[in-house]
VOGU-3710 file (C-alpha; in Angstrom, 3 decimals, decimal comma):
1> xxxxxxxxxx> 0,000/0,000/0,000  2,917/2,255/0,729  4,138/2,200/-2,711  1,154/3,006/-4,152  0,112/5,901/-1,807  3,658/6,896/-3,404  3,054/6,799/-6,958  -0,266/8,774/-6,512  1,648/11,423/-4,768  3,576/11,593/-7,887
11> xxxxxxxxxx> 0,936/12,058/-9,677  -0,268/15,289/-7,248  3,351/16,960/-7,186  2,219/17,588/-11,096  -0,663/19,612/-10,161  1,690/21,726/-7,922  3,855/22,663/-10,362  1,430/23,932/-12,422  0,024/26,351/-9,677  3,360/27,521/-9,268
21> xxxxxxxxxx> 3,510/28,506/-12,540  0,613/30,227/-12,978  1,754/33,086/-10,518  -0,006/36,177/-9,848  1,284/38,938/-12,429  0,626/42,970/-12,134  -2,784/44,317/-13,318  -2,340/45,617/-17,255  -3,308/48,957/-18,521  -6,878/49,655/-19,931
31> xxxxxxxxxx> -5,472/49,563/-23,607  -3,946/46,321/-22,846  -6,803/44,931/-21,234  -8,785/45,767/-24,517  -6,676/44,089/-26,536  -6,933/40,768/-24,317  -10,358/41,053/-24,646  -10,931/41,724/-28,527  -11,712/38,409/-30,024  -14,327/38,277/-27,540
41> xxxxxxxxxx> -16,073/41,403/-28,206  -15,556/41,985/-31,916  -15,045/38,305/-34,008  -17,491/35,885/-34,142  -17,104/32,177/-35,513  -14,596/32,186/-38,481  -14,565/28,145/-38,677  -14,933/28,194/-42,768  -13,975/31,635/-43,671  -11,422/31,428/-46,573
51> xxxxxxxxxx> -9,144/34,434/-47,612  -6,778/33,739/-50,840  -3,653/34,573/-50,482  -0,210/35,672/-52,904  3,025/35,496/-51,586  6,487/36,121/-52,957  9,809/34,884/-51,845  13,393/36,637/-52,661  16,148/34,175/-51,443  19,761/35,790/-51,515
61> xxxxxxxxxx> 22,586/33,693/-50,650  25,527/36,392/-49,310  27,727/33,093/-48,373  27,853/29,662/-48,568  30,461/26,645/-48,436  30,419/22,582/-48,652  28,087/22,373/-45,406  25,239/23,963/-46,669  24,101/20,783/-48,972  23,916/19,016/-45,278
71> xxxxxxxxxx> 20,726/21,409/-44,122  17,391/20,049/-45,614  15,259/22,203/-48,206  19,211/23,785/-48,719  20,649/20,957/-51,116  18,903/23,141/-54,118  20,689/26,516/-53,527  23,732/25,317/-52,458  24,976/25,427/-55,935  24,492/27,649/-58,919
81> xxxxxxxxxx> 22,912/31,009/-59,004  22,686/32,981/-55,721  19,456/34,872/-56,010  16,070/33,191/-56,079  12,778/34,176/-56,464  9,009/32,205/-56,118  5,592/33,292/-56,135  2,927/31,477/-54,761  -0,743/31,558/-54,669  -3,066/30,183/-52,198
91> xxxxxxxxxx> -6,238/29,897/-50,398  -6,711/29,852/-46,695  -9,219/28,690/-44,742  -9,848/28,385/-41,258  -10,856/25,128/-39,736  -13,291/24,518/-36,970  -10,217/23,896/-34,185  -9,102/27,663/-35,132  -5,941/26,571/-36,724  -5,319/27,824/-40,500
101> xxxxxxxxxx> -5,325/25,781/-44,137  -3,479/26,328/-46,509  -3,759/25,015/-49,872  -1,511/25,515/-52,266  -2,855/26,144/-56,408  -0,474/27,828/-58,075  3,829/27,935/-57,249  6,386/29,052/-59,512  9,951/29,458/-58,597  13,474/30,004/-60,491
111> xxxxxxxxxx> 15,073/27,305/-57,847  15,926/24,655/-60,089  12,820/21,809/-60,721  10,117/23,829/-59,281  11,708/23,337/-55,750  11,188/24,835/-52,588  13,508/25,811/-49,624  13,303/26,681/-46,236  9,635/25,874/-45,305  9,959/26,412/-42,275
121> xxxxxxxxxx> 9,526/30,290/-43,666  5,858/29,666/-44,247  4,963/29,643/-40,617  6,416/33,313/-40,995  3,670/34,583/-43,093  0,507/34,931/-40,940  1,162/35,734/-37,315  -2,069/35,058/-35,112  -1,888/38,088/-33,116  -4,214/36,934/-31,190
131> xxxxxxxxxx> -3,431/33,404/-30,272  -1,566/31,769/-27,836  1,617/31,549/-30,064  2,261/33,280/-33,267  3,357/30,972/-35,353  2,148/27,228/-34,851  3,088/26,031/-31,594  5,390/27,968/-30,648  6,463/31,751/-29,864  4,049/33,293/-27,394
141> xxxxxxxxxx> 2,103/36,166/-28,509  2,509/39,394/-26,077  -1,049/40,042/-27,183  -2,599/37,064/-25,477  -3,626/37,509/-21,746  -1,747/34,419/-19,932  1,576/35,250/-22,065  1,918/38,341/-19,988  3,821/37,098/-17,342  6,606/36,993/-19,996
151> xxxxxxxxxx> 6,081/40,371/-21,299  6,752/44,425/-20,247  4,505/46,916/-22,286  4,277/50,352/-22,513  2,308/52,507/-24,386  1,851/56,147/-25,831  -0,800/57,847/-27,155  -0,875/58,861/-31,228  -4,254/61,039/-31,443  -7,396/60,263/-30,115
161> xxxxxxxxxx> -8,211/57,309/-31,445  -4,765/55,439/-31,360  -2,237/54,360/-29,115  1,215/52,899/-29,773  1,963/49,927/-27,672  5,428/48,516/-27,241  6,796/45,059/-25,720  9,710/43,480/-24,489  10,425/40,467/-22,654  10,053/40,555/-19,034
171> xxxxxxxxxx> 12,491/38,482/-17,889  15,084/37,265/-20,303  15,381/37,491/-23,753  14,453/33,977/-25,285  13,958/32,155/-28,218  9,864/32,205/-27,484  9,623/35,468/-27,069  9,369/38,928/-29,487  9,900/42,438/-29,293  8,448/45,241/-30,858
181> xxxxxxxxxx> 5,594/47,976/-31,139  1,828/47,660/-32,578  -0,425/50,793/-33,686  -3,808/49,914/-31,295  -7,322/51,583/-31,799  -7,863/52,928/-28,138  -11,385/52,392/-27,881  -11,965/48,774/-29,337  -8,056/47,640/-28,435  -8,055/46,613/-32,645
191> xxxxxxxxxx> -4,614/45,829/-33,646  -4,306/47,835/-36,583  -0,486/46,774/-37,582  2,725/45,547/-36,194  6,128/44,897/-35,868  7,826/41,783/-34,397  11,582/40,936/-33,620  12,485/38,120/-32,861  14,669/34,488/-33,348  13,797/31,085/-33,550
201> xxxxxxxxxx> 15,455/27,774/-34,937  18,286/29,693/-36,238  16,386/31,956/-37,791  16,176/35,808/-37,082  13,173/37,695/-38,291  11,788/41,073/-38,452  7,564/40,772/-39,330  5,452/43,642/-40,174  2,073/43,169/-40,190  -1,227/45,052/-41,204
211> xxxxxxxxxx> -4,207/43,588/-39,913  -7,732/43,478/-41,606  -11,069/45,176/-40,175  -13,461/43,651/-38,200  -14,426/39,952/-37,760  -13,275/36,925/-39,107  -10,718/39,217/-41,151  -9,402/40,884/-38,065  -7,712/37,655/-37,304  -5,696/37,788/-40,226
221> xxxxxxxxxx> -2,877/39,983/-42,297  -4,209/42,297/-45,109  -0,333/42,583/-46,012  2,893/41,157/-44,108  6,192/41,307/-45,067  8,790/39,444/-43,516  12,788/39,475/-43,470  14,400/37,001/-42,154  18,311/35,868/-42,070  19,958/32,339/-41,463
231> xxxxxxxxxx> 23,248/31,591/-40,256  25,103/28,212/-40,147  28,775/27,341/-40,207  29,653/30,258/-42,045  26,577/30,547/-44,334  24,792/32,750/-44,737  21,358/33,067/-46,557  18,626/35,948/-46,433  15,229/36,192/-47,322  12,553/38,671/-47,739
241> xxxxxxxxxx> 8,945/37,508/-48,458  5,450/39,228/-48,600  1,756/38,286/-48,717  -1,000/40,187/-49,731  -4,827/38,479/-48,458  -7,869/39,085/-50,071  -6,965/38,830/-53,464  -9,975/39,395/-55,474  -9,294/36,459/-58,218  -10,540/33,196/-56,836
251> xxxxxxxxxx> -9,592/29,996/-58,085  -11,232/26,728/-58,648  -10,490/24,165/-55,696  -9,085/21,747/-58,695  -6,352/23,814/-59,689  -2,990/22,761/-58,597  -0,240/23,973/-60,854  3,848/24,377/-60,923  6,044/26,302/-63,073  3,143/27,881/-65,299
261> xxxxxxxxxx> 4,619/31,685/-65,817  1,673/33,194/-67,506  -0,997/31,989/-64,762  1,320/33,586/-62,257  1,480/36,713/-64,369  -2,194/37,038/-64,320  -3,402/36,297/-60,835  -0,581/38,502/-59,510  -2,081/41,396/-57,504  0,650/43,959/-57,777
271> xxxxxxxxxx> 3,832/44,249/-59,206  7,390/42,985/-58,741  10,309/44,754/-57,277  12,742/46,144/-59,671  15,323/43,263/-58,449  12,548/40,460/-58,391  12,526/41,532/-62,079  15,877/41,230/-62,439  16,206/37,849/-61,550  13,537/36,864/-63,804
281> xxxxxxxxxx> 14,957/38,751/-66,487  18,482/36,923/-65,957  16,798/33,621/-65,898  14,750/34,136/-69,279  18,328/34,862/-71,181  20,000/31,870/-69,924  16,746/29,884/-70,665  16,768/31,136/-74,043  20,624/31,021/-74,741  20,080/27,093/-74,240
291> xxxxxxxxxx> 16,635/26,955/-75,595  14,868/25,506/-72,648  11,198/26,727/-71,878  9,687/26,107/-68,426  8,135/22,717/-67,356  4,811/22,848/-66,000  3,434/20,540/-63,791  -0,577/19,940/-63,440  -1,958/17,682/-61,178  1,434/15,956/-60,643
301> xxxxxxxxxx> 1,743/15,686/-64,625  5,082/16,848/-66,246  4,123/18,705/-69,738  6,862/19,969/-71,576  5,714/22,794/-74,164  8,878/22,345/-76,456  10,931/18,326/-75,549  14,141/18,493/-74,927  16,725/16,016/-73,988  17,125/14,949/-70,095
311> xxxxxxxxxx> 20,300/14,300/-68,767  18,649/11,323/-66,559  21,759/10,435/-64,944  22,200/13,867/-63,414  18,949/14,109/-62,083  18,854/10,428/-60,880  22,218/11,412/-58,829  20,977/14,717/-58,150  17,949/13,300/-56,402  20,176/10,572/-54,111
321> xxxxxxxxxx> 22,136/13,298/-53,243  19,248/15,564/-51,571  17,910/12,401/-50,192  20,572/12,029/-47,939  20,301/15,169/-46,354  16,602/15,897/-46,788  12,635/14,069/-46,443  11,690/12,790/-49,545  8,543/12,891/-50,596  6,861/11,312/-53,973
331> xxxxxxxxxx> 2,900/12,046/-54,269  0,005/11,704/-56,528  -3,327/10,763/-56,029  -3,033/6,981/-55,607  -0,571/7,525/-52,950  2,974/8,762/-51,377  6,466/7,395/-50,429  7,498/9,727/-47,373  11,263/8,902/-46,946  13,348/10,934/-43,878
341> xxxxxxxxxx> 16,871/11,847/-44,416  19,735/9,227/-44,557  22,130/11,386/-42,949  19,974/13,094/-40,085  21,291/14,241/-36,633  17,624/14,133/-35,489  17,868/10,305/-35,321  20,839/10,013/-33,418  20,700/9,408/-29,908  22,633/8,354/-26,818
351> xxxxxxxxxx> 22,474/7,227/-23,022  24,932/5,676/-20,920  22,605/2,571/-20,378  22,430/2,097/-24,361  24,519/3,683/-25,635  24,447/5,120/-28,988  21,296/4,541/-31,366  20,347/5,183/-34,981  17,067/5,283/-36,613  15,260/5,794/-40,052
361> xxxxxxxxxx> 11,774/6,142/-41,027  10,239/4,820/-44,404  6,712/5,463/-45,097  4,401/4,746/-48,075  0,403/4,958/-48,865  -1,773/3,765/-51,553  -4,799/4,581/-51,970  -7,289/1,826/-53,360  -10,616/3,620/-52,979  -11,824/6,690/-51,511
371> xxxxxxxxxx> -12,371/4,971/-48,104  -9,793/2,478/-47,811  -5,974/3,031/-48,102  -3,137/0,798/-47,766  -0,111/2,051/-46,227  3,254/1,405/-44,137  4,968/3,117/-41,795  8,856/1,800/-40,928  10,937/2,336/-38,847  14,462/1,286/-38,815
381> xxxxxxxxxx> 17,391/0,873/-35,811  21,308/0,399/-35,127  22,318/0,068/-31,795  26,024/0,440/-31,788  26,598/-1,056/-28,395  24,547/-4,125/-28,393  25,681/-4,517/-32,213  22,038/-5,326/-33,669  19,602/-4,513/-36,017  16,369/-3,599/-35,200
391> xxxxxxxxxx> 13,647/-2,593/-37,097  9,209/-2,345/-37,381  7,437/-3,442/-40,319  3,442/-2,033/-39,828  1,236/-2,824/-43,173  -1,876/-1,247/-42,475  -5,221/-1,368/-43,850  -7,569/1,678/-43,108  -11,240/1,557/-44,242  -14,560/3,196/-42,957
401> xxxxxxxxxx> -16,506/0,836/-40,374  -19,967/2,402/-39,901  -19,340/5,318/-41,079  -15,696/5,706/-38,540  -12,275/5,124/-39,263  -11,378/1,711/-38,721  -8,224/-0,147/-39,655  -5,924/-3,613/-40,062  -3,027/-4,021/-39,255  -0,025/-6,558/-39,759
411> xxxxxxxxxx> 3,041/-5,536/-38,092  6,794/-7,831/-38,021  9,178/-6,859/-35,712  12,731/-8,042/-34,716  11,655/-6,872/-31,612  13,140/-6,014/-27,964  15,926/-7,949/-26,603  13,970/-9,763/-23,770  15,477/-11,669/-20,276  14,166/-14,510/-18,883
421> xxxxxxxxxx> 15,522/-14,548/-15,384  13,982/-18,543/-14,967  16,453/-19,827/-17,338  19,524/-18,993/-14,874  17,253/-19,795/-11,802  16,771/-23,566/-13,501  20,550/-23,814/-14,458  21,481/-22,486/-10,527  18,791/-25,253/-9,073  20,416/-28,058/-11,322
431> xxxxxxxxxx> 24,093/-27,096/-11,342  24,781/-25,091/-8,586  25,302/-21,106/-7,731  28,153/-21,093/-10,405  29,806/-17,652/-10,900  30,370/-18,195/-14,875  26,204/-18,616/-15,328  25,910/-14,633/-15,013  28,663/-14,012/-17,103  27,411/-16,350/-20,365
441> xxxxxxxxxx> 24,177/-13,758/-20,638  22,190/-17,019/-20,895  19,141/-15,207/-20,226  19,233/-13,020/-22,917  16,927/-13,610/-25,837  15,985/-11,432/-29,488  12,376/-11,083/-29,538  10,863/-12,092/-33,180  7,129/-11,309/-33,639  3,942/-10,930/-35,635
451> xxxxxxxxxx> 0,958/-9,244/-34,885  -2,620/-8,995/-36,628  -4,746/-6,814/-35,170  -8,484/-4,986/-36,225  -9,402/-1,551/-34,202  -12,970/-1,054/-34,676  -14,389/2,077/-33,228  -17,876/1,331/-31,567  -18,512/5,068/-31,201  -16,122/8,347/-30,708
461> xxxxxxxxxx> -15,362/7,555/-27,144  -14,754/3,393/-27,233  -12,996/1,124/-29,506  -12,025/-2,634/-29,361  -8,998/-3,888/-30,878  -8,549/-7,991/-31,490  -6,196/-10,132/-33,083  -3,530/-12,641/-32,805  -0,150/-12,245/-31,381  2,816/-14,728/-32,207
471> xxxxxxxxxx> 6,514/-14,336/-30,384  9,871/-16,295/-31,337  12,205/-15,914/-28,824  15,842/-16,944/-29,843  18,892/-17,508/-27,280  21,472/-14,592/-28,076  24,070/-16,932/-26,751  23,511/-19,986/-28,999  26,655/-22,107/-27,883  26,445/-21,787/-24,699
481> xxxxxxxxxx> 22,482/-22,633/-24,230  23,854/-25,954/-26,103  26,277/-26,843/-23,678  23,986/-26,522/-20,927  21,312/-28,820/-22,513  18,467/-25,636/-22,892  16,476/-25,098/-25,617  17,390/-22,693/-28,207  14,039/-20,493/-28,707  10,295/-20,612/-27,480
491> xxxxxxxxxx> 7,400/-19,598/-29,435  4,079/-18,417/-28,331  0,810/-17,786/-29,842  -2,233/-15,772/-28,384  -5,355/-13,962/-29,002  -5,491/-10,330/-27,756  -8,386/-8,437/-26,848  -8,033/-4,370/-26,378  -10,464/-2,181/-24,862  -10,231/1,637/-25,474
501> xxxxxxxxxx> -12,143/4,758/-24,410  -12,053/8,322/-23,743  -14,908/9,191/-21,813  -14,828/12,537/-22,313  -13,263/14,970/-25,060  -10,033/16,112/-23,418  -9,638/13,393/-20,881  -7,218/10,193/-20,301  -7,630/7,505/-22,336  -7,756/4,033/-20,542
511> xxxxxxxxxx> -6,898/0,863/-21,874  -8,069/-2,409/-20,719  -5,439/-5,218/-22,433  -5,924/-9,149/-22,345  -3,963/-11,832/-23,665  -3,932/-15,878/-22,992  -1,159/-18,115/-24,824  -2,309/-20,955/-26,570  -1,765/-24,474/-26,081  -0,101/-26,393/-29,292
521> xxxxxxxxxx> 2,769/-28,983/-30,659  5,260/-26,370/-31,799  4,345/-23,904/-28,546  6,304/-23,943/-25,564  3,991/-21,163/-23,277  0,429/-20,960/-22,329  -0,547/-17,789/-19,841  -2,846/-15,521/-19,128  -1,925/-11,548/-18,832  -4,238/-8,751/-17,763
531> xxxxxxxxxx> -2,674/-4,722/-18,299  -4,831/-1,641/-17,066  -3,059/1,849/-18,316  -4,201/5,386/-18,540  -2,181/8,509/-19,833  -3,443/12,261/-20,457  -1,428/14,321/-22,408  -3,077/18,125/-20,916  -2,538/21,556/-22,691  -2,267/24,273/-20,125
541> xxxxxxxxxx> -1,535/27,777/-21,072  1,771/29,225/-22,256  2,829/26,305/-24,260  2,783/24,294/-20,910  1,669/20,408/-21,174  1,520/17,851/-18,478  1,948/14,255/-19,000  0,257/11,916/-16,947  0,647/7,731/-16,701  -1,168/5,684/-14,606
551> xxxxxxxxxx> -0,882/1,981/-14,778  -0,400/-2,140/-14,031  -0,360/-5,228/-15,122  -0,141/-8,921/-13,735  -0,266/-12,531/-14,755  -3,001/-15,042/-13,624  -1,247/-18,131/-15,525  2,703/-18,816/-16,351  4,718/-21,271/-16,997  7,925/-22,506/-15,832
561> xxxxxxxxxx> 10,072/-21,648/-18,547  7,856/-17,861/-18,633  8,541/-14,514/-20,319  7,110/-11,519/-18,505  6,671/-9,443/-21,664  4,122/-6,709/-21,177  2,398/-4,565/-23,699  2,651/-1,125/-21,253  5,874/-1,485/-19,751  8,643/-2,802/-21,559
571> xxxxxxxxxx> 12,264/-1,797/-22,620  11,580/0,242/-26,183  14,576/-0,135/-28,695  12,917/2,154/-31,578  10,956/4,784/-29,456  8,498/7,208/-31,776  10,490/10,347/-30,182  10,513/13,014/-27,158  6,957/12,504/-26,458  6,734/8,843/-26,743
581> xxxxxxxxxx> 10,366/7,779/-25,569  11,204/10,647/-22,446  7,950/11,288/-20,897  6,327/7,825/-19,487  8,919/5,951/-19,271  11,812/5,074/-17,582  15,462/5,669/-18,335  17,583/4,085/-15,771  15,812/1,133/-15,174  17,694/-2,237/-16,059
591> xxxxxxxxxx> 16,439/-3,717/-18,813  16,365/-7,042/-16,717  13,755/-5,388/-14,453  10,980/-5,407/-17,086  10,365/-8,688/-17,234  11,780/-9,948/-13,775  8,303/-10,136/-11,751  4,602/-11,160/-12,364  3,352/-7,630/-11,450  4,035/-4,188/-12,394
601> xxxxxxxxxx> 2,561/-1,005/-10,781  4,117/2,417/-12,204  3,076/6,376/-12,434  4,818/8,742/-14,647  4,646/13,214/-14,822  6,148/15,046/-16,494  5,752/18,722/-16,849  6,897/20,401/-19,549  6,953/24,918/-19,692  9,266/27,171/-21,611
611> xxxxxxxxxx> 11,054/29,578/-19,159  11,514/27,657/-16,429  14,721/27,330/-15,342  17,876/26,938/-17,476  16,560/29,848/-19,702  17,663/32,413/-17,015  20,906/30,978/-17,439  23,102/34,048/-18,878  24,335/33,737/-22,611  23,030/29,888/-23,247
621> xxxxxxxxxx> 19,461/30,348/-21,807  17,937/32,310/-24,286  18,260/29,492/-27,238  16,357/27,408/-24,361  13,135/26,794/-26,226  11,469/24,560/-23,366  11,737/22,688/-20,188  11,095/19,348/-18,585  10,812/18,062/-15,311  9,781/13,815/-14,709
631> xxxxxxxxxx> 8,870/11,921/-11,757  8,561/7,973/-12,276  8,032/5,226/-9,598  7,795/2,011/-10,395  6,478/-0,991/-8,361  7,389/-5,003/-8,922  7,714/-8,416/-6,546  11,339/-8,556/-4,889  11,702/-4,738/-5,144  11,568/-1,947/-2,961
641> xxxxxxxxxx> 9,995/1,292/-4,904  11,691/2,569/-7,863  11,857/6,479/-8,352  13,688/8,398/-11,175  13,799/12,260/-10,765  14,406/14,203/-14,020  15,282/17,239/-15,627  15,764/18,107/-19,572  15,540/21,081/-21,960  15,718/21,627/-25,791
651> xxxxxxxxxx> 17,416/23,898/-27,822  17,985/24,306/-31,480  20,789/21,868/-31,582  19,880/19,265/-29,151  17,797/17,661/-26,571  19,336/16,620/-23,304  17,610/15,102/-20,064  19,578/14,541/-16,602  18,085/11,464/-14,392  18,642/9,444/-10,910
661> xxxxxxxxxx> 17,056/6,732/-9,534  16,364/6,129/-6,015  15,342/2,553/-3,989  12,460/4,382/-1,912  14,582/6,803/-0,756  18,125/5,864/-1,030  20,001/7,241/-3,940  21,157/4,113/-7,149  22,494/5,960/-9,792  22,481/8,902/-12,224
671> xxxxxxxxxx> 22,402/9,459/-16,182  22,360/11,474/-19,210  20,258/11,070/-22,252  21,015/13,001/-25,387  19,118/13,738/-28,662  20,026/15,826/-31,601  17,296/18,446/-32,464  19,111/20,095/-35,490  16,626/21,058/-38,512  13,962/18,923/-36,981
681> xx> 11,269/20,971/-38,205  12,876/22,012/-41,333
//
């Protein structure tokens, strides 16, 4: 009982934190309050209200060297001409969560093979003022009320209708944070423009924005122009975009178009700069010194208007080459291949348990109908100190089951490397307590399996999932199982029956997990295991989320020669990432532990908040983009409670998280775990 009443205190200390961080801050001026309070007074719904947009890029590269092809979306302006320009035309529309779509119809560019660079630049052109964070999910707008803890204003006034409000950061300057000024209609607090300073992801950027009128279109830019400049290992590449909303030409929702010149010229709303032109100019010549028109692509569909001869072996080596350093993606309307970058710091990873890790991601989809789709998503593994190969083959099969997603799935592993503590026990009981038997790793096995499973969703709050489940456990030291007479492998096969609901919107989901091995000539264990689990992933304010776990499992049938392999608490070799790998789960604990009892109680926080600690830190702390703090205990048979106290941060360059473990109270050991964040959302 103690060690329970312990791991639902760790659950509580969560709750603290969060109160802490939700001090008290000074009451804001009138004008400011105003501006809080806008959205409320003076927008009403906009879920569905479109606004098409043009936007136009100028890329200048002022220097540049060999490491430049190594940053993704870079590979096709690390060569060749140094000044770029693309238009693009688009139509927005805002969805019923609030967030923004954008569709892309019409893109031309004078990068080489209609490609694009730096996307992460797109986030760049429509600021939500209003939001919690001005650009996706991160950068915290000073015009939202709970982001004003971060923030010092001032104001003066302009005439009697207008005030001029600035903002700083309170505290620190950081990577989630802006400066700057915005023009504010005194009576209504109405944004009316703005100007924004600020770096993030390597990227510096200066964004001046003037809002629309009232309503939906208050929410969004009527113009915004953007500069923005990148730095990296002595490169050094600058950028100046705009985008005008509300263009009066509306196209069909069909049209989806690259490299047509004319349809850009005519659905332009305003003119080019004088050095946009230029480049244009300077690409026409070349084009017609070599007599090569533009390619346009429609609907995925290369049409050349003259033919001209392809030098297929340079593109075929061009494309490897960006592939290595960039996602790959191949599309049409059957389907995609989504491959991630060969050479990719972002899959790199190391802790002093396991050492040093690699991973890669293939994914493909085909579409057969318009409700059913066949696709894959694999993932691929090195460990360098165990020396293996790992790697997760899903095949899935989505269709519509009364009218709700439902899906198949067929997924090969070669698995976890699994222990079987009976196997030693048996050889100690027969042979004696030899000192040799824990040195031979006879316990050690490579888990092989297959597993079919269907998720049908009853309704939107429960789902079952069923299938079959088959293991093939092989002994990782083969000649030394053979000299002491034990068997090689063991297989098992077993139905498994998941339960799944969220009983309301924004709360945990729980899981309800069965499983019985079957009986059979060529199977060497029968059991029974029964797992309960349930984990809430909360959004607080100010880009603060708290993790929660809850969970158990046990066995009610084993056998002697017994694996205790469960589905919610095992020792992951290919983890999906931060969220999935860090946060509800453990990071010191031997990866004997996991299956050395027939029980398993364990709670995981973590709470995660930018500003929180290591961003005060002088020089480094304001590259700190956010926080973590984790609490774990863990309960099994022949253990006393198992704690791990955390703490991690990211940056641009890297993830890092700091650990110890504790025995109840006394201190075991301490840890390091280490990511590479570099380009990850580039």
């Amino acid at each position: 009982m103690r060690r329970e009443v312990s791991i639902i205190i760790t659950l509580l200390l969560a709750f603290l934190i969060t109160e802490t961080a939700t001090a008290n801050t000074p009451e804001d001026s009138l004008v400011l309050n105003r501006v809080f309070n806008f959205t409320n007074k003076y927008t009403n719904n906009v879920a569905g209200f479109k606004s098409n947009v043009y936007i136009k890029h100028l890329y200048q590269t002022h220097r540049r060297n060999f490491t430049l092809w190594c940053v993704p979306s870079m590979y096709a302006i690390a060569r060749g001409e140094r000044t770029f320009v693309s238009e693009q035309y688009s139509r927005l529309t805002f969805k019923n969560d609030g967030e923004l779509e954008n569709q892309r119809q019409v893109y031309y560019t004078t990068i080489p093979h209609n490609r694009r660079t730096m996307p992460t630049l797109l986030e760049f052109i429509t600021p939500k003022l209003y939001d919690e964070t001005l650009y996706g999910d991160h950068i915290l707008s000073p015009f939202y009320r709970s982001n004003r803890v971060f923030y010092r204003y001032s104001q003066t006034q302009i005439d009697d209708k207008h005030s001029r409000l600035y903002f700083r950061p309170r505290y620190v300057n950081n990577t989630q944070l802006v400066s700057g000024q915005a023009t504010v209609e005194t009576a209504t607090g109405h944004i009316i423009d703005a100007e924004l300073n600020g770096e993030y992801d390597m990227i510096h950027f200066q964004t001046l924005t003037q809002q629309g009128e009232y309503g939906s279109r208050a929410l969004l830019p009527q113009f915004c122009r953007t500069n923005v400049s990148f730095k990296f290992m002595g490169n050094h590449i600058s950028s100046s975009f705009e985008a005008a909303y509300d263009c009066p030409i509306t196209l069909p929702d069909t049209v989806n178009v690259k490299g047509d010149r004319q349809l850009i010229d005519s659905i332009r709303p305003y003119s080019l700069s004088d050095e946009e032109q230029s480049v244009y100019d300077y690409r026409d010549s070349i084009r017609a010194q070599r007599n090569q028109p533009d390619t346009v692509i429609i609907d995925t569909v290369i049409v050349d208007p003259k033919p001209h001869k392809h030098n297929y072996w340079k593109e075929i080596g061009s494309a490897l080459g960006e592939s290595l350093v960039q996602r790959t993606r191949f599309s049409s309307e059957i389907g995609f291949v989504r491959l991630s970058p060969i050479i990719n710091p972002e899959y790199i990873s190391y802790s002093r348990r396991k050492g040093l890790s690699y991973r890669f991601k293939l994914g493909a989809q085909l579409n057969l109908s318009d409700d059913v789709s066949l696709g894959m998503n694999t993932r691929f593994g090195y460990n360098f100190k165990q020396k293996k190969f790992y790697f997760t083959l899903p095949f899935r099969l989505d269709y519509l089951y009364r009218d709700r997603e439902a899906y198949t799935e067929l997924t090969w592993a070669s698995g976890n490397r699994i222990y079987n503590s009976t196997v030693i026990d048996e050889l100690k009981r027969q042979m004696g307590d030899l000192p040799e038997l824990d040195e031979m790793n006879l316990d050690q096995f490579d888990d092989w399996n297959l597993r079919v499973l269907s998720t049908l969703p009853l309704n939107n709050r429960l789902a079952v999932e069923a299938g079959l489940v088959f293991h093939q456990r092989k002994a990782v030291n083969h000649q030394g199982m053979r000299q002491m007479g034990m068997p090689l492998e063991y297989r098992s096969l077993a139905p498994a029956l998941s339960i799944k609901t969220r009983p309301w919107r924004k709360g945990p989901l729980f899981t309800i997990d069965y499983e019985r091995g079957l009986p059979g000539k060529n199977l060497d264990l029968t059991y029974e295991r029964w797992e309960i689990d349930a984990s809430l992933k909360h959004r607080l304010h100010r880009l603060q989320t708290l993790n929660l776990r809850v969970g158990g499992g046990f066995y009610t049938k084993r056998d002697k020669n017994f694996f205790m392999d469960y589905s919610n608490f095992r020792d992951e070799n290919l983890p999906g990432g931060w969220d999935d790998d860090w946060s509800g789960n453990f990071q010191l604990l031997r990866s004997r532990m996991y299956n050395a009892s027939d029980y398993f109680v364990r709670g995981n926080v973590s709470f995660e908040s930018p500003l929180l600690a290591t961003s005060f830190v002088p020089l480094v702390g304001r590259f700190v983009e956010r926080e973590r703090i984790y609490l774990s205990s863990l309960s099994i048979a022949h253990s006393r409670l198992y704690s791990e106290l955390g703490y991690g941060f990211t940056c641009r360059l890297f993830s890092v998280g700091f650990f110890a473990s504790f025995l109840n109270t006394e201190f075991q050991e301490s840890g390091a775990k280490f990511t590479f964040e570099l380009f990850r959302r580039w």
